[in-house]
C-alpha positions as CSV (number, residue, x, y, z in Angstrom):
1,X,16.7,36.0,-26.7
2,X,12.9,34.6,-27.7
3,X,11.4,35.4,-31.4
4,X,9.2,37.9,-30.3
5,X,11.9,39.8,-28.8
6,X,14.0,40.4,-31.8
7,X,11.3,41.7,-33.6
8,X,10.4,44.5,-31.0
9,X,14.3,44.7,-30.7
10,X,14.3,46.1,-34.2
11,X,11.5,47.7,-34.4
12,X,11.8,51.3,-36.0
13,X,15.1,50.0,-38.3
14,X,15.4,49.7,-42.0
15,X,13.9,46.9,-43.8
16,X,17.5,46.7,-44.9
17,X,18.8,46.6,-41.3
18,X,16.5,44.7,-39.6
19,X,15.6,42.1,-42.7
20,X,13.5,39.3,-41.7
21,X,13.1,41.1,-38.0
22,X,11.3,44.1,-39.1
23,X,8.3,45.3,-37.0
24,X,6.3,48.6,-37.8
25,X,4.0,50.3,-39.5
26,X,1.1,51.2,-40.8
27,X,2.8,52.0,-43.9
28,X,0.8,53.8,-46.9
29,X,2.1,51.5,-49.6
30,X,-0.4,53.3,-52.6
31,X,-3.5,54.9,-52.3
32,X,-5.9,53.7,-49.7
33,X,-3.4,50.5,-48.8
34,X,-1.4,49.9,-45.9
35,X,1.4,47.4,-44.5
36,X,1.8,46.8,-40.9
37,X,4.0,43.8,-39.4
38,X,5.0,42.3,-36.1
39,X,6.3,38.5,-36.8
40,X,4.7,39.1,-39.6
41,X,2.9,41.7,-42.1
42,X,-0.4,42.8,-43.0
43,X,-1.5,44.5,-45.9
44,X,-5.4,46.1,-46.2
45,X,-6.5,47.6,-49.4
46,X,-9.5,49.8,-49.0
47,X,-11.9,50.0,-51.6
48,X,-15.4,51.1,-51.8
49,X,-16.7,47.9,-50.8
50,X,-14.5,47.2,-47.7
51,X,-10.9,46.3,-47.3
52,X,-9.5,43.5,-48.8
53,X,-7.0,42.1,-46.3
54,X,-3.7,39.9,-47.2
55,X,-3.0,37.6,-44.1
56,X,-4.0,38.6,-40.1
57,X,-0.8,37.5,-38.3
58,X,-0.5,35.5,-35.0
59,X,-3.9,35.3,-32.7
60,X,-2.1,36.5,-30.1
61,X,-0.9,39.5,-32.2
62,X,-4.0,40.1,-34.1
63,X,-5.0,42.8,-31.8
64,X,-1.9,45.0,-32.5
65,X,-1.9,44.4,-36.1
66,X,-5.5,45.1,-36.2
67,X,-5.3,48.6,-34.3
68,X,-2.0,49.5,-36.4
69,X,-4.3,48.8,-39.7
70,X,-7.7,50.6,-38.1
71,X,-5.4,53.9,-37.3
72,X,-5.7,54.4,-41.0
73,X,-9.2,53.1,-42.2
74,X,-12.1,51.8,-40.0
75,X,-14.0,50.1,-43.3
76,X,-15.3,46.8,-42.9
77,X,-13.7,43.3,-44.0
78,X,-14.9,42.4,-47.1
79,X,-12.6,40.0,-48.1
80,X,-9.4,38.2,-46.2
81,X,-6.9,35.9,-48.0
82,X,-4.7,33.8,-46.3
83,X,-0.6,33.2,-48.1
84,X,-0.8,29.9,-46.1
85,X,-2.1,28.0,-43.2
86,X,1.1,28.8,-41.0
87,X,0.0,30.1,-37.2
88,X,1.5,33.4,-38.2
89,X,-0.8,34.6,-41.4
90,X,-3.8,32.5,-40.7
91,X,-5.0,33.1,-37.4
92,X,-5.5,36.5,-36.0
93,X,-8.7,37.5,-38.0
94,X,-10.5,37.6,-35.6
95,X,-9.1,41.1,-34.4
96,X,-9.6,42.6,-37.8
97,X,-13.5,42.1,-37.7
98,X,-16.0,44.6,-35.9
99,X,-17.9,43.2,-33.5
100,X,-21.7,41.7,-35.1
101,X,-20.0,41.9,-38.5
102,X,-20.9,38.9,-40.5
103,X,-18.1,36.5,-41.3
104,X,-16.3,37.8,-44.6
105,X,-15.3,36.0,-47.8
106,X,-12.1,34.1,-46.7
107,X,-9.7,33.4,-49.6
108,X,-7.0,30.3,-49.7
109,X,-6.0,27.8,-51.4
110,X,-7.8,24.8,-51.8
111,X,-4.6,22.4,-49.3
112,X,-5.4,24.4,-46.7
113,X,-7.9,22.7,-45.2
114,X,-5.6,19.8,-45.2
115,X,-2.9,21.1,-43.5
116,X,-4.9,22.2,-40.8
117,X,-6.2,18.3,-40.3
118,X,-3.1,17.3,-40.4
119,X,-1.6,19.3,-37.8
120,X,-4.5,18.4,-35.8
121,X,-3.9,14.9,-36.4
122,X,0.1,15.3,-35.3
123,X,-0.5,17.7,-32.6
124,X,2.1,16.4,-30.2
125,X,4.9,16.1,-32.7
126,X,4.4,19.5,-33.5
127,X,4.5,21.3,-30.0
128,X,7.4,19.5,-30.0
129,X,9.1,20.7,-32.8
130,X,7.4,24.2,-32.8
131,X,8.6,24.6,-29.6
132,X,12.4,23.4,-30.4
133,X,12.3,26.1,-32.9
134,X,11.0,28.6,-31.4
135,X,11.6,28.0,-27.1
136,X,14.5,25.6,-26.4
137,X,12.0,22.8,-25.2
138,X,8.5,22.4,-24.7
139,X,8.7,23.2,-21.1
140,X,10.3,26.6,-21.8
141,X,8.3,27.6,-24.3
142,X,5.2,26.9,-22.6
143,X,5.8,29.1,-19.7
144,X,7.0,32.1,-22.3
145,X,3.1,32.4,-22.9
146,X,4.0,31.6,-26.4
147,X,2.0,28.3,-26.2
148,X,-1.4,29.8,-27.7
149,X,0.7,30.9,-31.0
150,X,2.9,27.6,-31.2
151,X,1.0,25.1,-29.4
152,X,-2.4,25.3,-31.4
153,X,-2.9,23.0,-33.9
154,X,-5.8,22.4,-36.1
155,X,-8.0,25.2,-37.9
156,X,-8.0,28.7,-37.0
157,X,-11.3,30.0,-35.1
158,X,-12.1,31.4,-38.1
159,X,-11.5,29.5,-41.4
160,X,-11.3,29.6,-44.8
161,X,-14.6,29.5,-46.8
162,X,-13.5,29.9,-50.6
163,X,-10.9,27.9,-52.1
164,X,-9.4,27.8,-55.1
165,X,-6.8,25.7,-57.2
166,X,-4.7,27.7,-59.4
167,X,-5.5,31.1,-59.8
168,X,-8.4,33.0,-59.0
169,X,-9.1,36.8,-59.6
170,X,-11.3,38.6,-56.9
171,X,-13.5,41.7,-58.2
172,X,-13.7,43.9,-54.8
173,X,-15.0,47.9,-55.3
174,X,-14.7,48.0,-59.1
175,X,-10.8,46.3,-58.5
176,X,-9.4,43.2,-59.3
177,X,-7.2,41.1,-57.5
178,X,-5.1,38.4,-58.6
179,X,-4.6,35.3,-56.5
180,X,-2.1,32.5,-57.2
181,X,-1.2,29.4,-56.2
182,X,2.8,28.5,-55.9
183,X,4.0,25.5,-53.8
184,X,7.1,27.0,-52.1
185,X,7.2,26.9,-48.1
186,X,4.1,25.2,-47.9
187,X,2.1,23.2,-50.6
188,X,-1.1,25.6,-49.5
189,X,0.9,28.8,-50.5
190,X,-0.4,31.8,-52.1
191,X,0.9,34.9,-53.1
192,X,-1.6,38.0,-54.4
193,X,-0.8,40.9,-56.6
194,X,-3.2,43.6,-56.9
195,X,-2.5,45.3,-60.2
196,X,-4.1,48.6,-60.2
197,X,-2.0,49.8,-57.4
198,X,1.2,47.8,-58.5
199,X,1.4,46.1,-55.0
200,X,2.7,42.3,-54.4
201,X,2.0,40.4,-51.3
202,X,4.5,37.5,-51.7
203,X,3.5,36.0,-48.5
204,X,6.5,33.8,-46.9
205,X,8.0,33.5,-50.8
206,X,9.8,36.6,-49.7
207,X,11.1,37.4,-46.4
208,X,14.2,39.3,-46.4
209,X,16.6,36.3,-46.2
210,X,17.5,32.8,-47.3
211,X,13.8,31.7,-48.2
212,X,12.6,29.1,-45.6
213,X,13.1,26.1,-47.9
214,X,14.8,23.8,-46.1
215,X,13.7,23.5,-42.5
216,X,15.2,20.7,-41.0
217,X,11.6,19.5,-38.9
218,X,8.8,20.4,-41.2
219,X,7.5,18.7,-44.1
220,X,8.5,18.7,-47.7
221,X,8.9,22.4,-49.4
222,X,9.5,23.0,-52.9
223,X,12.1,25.8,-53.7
224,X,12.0,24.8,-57.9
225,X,8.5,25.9,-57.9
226,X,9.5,28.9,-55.5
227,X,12.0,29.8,-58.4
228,X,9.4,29.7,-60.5
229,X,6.7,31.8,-58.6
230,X,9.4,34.6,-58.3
231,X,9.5,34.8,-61.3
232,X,5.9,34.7,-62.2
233,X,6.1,37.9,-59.8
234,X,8.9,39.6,-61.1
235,X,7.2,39.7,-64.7
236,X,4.1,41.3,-63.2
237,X,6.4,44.4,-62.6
238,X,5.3,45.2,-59.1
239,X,5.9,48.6,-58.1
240,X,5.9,48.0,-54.5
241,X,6.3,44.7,-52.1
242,X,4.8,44.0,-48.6
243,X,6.8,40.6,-48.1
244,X,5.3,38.1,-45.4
245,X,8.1,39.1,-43.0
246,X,10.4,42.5,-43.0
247,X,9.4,45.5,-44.3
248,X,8.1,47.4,-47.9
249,X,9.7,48.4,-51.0
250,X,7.2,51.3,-51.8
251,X,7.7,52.7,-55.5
252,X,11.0,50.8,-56.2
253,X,9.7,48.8,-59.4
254,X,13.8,47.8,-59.9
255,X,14.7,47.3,-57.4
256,X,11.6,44.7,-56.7
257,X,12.4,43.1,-59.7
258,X,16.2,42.7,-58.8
259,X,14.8,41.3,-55.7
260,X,12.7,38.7,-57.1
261,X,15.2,37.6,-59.5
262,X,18.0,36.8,-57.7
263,X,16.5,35.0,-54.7
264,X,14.9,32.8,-57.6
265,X,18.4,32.7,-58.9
266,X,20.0,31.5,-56.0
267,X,16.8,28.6,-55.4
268,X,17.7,27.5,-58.9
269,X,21.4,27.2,-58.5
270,X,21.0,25.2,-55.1
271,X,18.6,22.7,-57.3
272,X,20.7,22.3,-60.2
273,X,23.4,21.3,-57.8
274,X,21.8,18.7,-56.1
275,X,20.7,17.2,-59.2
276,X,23.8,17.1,-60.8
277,X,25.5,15.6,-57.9
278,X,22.8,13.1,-57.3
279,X,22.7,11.8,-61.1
280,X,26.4,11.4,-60.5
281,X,26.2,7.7,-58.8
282,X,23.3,8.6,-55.9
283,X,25.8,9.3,-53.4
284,X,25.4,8.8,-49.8
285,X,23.1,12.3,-49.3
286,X,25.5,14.1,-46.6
287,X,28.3,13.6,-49.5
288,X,25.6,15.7,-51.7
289,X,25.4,18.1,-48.7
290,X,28.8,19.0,-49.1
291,X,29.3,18.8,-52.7
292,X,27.3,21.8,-53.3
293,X,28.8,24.9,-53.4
294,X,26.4,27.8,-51.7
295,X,26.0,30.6,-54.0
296,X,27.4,33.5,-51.3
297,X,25.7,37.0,-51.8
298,X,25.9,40.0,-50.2
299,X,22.5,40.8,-50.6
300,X,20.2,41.8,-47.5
301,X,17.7,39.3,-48.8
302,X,20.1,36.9,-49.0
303,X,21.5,36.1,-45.8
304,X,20.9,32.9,-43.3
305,X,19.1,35.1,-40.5
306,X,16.3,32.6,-39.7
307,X,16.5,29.2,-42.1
308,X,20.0,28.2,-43.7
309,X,20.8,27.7,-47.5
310,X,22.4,24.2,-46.6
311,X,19.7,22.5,-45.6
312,X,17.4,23.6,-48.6
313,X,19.9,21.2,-50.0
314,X,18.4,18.2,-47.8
315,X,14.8,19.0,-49.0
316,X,15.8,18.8,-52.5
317,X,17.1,15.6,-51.7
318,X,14.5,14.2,-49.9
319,X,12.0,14.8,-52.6
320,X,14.4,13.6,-55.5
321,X,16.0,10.9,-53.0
322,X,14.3,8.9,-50.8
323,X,14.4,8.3,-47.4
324,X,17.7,6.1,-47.4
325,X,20.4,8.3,-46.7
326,X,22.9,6.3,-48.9
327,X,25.3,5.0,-46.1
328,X,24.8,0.8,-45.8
329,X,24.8,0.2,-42.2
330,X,22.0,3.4,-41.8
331,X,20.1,1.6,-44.2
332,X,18.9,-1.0,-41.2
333,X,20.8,0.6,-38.4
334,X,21.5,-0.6,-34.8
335,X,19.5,1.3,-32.2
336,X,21.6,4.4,-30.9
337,X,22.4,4.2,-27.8
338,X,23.8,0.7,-28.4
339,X,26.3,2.0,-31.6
340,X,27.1,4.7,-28.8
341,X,28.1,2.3,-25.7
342,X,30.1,0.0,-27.8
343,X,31.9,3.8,-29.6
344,X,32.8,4.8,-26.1
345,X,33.9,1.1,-24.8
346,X,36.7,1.8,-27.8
347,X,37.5,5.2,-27.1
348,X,38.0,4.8,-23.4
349,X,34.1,6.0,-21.8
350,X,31.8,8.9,-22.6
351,X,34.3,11.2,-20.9
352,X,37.0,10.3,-23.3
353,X,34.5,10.9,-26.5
354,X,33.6,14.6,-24.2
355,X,37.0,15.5,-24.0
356,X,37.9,14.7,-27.6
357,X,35.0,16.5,-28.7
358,X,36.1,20.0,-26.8
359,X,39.5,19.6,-28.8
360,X,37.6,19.3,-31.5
361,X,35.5,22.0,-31.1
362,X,38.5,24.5,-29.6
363,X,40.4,23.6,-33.6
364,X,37.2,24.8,-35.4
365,X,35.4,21.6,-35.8
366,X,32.0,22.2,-34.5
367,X,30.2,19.7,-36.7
368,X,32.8,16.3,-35.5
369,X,32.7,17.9,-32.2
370,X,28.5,17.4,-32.3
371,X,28.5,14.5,-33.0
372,X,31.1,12.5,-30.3
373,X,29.1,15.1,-28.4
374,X,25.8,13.1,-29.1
375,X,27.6,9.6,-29.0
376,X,28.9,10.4,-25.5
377,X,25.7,11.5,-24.2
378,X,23.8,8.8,-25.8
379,X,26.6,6.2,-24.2
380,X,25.8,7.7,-21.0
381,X,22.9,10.0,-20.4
382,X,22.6,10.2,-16.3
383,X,26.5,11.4,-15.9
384,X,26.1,15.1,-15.1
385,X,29.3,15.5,-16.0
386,X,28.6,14.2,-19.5
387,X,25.1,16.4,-19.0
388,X,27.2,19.3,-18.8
389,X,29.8,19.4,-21.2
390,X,27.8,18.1,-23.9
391,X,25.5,21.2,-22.9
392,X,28.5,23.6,-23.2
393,X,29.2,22.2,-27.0
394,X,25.8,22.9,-27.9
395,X,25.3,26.1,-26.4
396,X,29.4,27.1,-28.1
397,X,27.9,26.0,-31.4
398,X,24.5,27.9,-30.9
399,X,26.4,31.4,-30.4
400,X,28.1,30.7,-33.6
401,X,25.2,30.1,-36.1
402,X,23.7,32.8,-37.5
403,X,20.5,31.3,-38.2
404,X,17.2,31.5,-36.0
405,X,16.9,28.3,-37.0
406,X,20.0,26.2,-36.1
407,X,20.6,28.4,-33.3
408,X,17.2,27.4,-31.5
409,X,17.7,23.8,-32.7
410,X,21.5,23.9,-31.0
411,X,20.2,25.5,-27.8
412,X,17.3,22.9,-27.4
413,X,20.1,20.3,-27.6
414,X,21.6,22.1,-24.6
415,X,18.8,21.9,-22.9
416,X,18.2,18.4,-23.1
417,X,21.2,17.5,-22.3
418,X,20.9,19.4,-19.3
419,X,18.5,16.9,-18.6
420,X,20.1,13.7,-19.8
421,X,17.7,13.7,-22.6
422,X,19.3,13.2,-26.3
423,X,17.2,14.2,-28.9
424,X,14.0,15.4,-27.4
């Protein structure tokens, strides 16, 4: 099952239920506002000078967000501000605008317009990894007709055209609106608050799960500052949240708060961790990996339904720890596939390192099972036989994540290896 899919799959559930896949909407969230989400949300603030308009979703979903949001008030764009430069807030404007209406003020921050040069400049690498995450391989996701949302990289049609650094405040229809900068996700990320009605747009700093701190293909995030933005939130006393995926907490100022508070909570337990175990010697990093204990929570909000707490452990290494991983022969290592022929010449061939891998994985050891799973399809790559088991692992292990995340990344690996292919 694609992205999209689970999304309109729980369409019409609880924010509670569906978390980070919540679709509906529009949703009064105060006077004159609304929240609407599919992917991700929406809010539009009506005021007597035009709506002012907190992200526009996908391109390709623009349209739908835009009718949801124009069932409920049909007055102009005045202003638009972007949480971040990801494909899914930054994009669909477009949609939103009537047509002849001049372009409006377009808020962000000001490493925006970076990011969107930078993916331009790294295109390729990013269909690639865009489409392991989100499609199995590039060839799949391409003929899903999801390549105009994934595959795009560069600026939106239409971009930002005020940015600011730290915090700016907006004056829209007599109402203010605050706008902050908070490196979390991204290093572009903002999140707005508009105080007169009590409503928070967090942006991707809140998504009803484990925050998106750690994915394992995208550049460096930040989830000490995230912490810290939380909290910036929580003490604004927001009486109601449109989060940049799942649904609203209307009128539940405690509940917010509780929200805010532990998710920062839980970001700065995973940090402390990391640093304590890293001023402890600098161990080899995947020793670090599995030194920290997780903090475990029931909470909705809490849960590894898209990225997974254990690799915002990695990105807090990587920021504090270099590129090294610690060990002494990775530190100038041989090429792969040669360390992989000269494994299987000692255990017996690539079938011997496929079969020991299956026990492996039928005892409950899916992550040793990986990796002879790798070694024997590295040692030899154009043995369907090899192909195909090594598939079977990876596809055994994707049905057991819970993660969006890990589960793509495993079924990609099937995929490949499918095709002989290890790693891409």
């Amino acid at each position: 099952m694609d992205v999209m899919s689970l999304f309109t799959k729980n369409a019409g559930k609880s924010p509670e239920d569906a978390k980070f896949f919540w679709s509906g909407g529009p949703i009064e969230v105060a006077p004159r506002a609304w929240f609407a989400s599919v992917f991700s949300g929406v809010t539009a603030f009506e005021t007597d000078e035009g709506v002012v308009l907190v992200d526009s979703g996908l391109a390709r979903l623009g349209p739908m967000l835009a009718g949801m949001i124009r069932m409920r008030t049909r007055a102009p764009i005045h202003t638009a501000i972007f949480t971040q430069g990801h494909v899914d807030h930054a994009f669909g404007l477009r949609a939103f605008l009537a047509d002849g209406q001049p372009t409006p003020r377009i808020v962000a921050h000001r490493a925006m317009p970076d990011r969107f040069a930078r993916y331009a400049r790294t295109a390729g690498h990013n269909v690639a990894i865009n489409a392991r995450q989100f499609g199995g391989t590039v060839r799949a996701s391409t003929e899903s007709g999801n390549a105009d949302d994934y595959h795009t990289f560069g600026p939106p049609s239409i971009p930002p055209n005020v940015l600011y650094d730290e915090r700016v405040d907006l004056t829209v229809g007599g109402e203010r609106f605050e706008v902050h900068h908070c490196r979390g996700e991204t290093d572009d990320h903002s999140w707005v608050f508009a105080p007169e009605r009590g409503v928070l747009c967090p942006g991707d700093l809140f998504i009803w799960a484990v925050p998106n701190a750690g994915n394992p293909q995208k550049v460096q995030r930040y989830p000490w500052e995230w912490a810290a933005g939380l909290r910036a939130m929580a003490a604004k006393k927001p009486r109601t949240i449109c989060p940049g995926h799942g649904g609203p907490v209307v009128d539940d100022a405690a509940r917010i708060e509780e929200m805010l508070l532990e998710t920062a909570d839980f970001l700065d337990d995973i940090v402390a961790q990391v640093i304590e175990a890293m001023n402890d010697g600098s161990p080899p990093h995947v020793d670090i990996v599995h030194r920290v204990a997780l903090p475990v929570s029931d909470r909705p909000w809490l849960q590894n339904v898209y990225d997974d707490a254990e690799f915002i452990i990695r990105n807090v290494v990587r920021y504090y720890g270099g590129w090294w991983s610690g060990r002494p022969s990775e530190l100038k290592p041989p090429p792969r596939d040669a360390l992989a022929h000269e494994l299987a010449r000692l255990a017996g061939g690539a079938a011997a390192l496929c079969r020991r891998a299956e026990e492996l994985l039928a005892r409950g050891e899916p992550r040793l099972a990986g990796s002879l799973a790798d070694l024997a399809l590295e040692a030899s790559p154009s043995d369907p036989d090899v192909q195909a088991r090594v598939a079977a692992i990876y596809d055994a292990r994707a049905e057991d994540e819970e993660g969006l995340m890990s589960r793509n990344l495993f079924r990609s690996a099937a995929a490949y290896a499918r095709e002989g292919r290890p790693f891409r």
